[in-house]
C-alpha positions in Angstrom: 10.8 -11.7 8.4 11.4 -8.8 5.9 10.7 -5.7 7.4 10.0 -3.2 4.8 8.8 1.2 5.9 8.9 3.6 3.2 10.0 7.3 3.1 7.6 9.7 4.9 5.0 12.1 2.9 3.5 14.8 2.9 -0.2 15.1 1.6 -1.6 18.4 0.8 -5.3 17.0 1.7 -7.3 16.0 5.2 -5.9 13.3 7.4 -9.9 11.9 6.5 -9.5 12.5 3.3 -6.6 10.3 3.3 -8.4 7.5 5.5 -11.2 7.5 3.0 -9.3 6.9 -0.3 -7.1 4.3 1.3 -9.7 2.8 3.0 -11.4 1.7 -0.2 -9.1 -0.7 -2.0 -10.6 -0.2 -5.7 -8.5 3.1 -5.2 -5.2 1.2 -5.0 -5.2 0.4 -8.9 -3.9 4.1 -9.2 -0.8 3.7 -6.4 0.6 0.7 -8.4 3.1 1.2 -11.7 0.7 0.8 -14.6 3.3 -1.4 -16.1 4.2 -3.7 -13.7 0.3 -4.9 -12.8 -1.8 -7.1 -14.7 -5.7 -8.8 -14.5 -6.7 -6.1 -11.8 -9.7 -6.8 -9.6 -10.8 -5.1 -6.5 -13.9 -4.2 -4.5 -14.1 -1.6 -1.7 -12.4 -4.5 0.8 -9.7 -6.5 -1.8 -7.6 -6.1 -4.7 -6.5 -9.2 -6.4 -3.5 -8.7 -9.5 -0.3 -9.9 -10.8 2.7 -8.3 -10.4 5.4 -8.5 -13.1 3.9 -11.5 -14.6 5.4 -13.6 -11.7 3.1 -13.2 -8.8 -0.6 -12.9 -7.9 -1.2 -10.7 -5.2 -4.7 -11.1 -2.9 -4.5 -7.5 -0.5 -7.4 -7.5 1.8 -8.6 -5.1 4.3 -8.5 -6.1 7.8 -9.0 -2.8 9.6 -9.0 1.2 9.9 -8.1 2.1 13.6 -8.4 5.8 13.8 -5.3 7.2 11.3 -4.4 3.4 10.1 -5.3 1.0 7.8 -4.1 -2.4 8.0 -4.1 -4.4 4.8 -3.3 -8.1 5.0 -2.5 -10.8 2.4 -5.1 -13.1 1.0 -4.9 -17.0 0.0 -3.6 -15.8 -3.4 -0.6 -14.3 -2.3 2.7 -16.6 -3.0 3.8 -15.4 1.0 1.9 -13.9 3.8 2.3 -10.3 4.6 0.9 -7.1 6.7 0.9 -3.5 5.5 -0.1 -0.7 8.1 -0.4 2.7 6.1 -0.2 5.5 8.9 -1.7 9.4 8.4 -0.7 11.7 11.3 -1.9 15.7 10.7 0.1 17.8 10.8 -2.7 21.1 10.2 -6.2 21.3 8.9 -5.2 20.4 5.3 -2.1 19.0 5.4 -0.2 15.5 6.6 2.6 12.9 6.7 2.2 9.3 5.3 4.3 6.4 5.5 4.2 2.9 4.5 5.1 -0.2 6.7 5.1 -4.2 6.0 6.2 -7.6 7.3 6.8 -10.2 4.7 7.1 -13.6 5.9 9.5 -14.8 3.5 12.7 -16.9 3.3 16.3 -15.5 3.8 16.6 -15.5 0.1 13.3 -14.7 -1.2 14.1 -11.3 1.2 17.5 -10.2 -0.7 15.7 -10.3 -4.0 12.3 -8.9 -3.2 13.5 -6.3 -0.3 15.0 -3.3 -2.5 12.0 -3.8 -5.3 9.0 -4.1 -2.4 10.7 -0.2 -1.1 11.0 1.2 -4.3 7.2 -0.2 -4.8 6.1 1.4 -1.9 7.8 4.6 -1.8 6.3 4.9 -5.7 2.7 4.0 -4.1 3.4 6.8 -1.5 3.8 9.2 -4.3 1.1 7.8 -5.8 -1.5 8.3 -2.7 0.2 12.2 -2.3 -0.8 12.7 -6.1 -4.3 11.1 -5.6 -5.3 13.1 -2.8 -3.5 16.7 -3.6 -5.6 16.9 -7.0 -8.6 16.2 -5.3 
């Protein structure tokens, strides 16, 4: 199991501000490198894409439960995976974010996907903290 969490954020925005955009999975085109994603789809509860030219990715929504959203992988997906996304306020206008996942994946598979699938996320992180601050 590859157990992946990203750096914490800070998001100059509401914590249900936060819940919204991440909430709705056509927002997720904007968290990704534009370079490294190809053949986007989404709709408010998937995104569908390939990644690098090497993988297609299904994300679907499974739930929000009060400050997380859980994202899941769909059949697509070369390996199964869970990512929790976790807002906590801090004051009226301002919170901390951080990424979290479990791959399912082999020993190997996990040394050559573990440093990329971090940097990925952390970049997303900074991402969602650009997406909501300009709002």
């Amino acid at each position: 199991m590859l157990k992946i969490k990203s750096d914490q954020f800070t998001v100059n925005g509401k914590q249900s501000d936060c819940i919204e955009f991440l909430s709705d999975l056509n927002n997720y085109k904007n968290l990704f490198p534009k370079d490294k994603i190809k053949n986007w789809k989404s709709e408010k509860d998937y995104c569908e894409f390939n990644l690098q030219n090497a993988y297609t990715l299904k994300i679907l929504k499974k739930s929000v439960v009060e400050n997380i959203v859980f994202l899941e992988s769909g059949e697509k997906s070369p390996f199964t995976f869970e990512i929790k996304i976790e807002i906590n306020e801090k004051s009226k206008n301002i919170c901390t974010a951080h990424i979290e996942s479990e791959a399912n994946v082999s020993a190997l598979l996990k040394t050559i996907i573990g440093k990329p699938l971090n940097e990925l996320f952390n970049h997303m992180a900074s991402k969602i903290e650009e997406s909501i601050s300009k709002d």
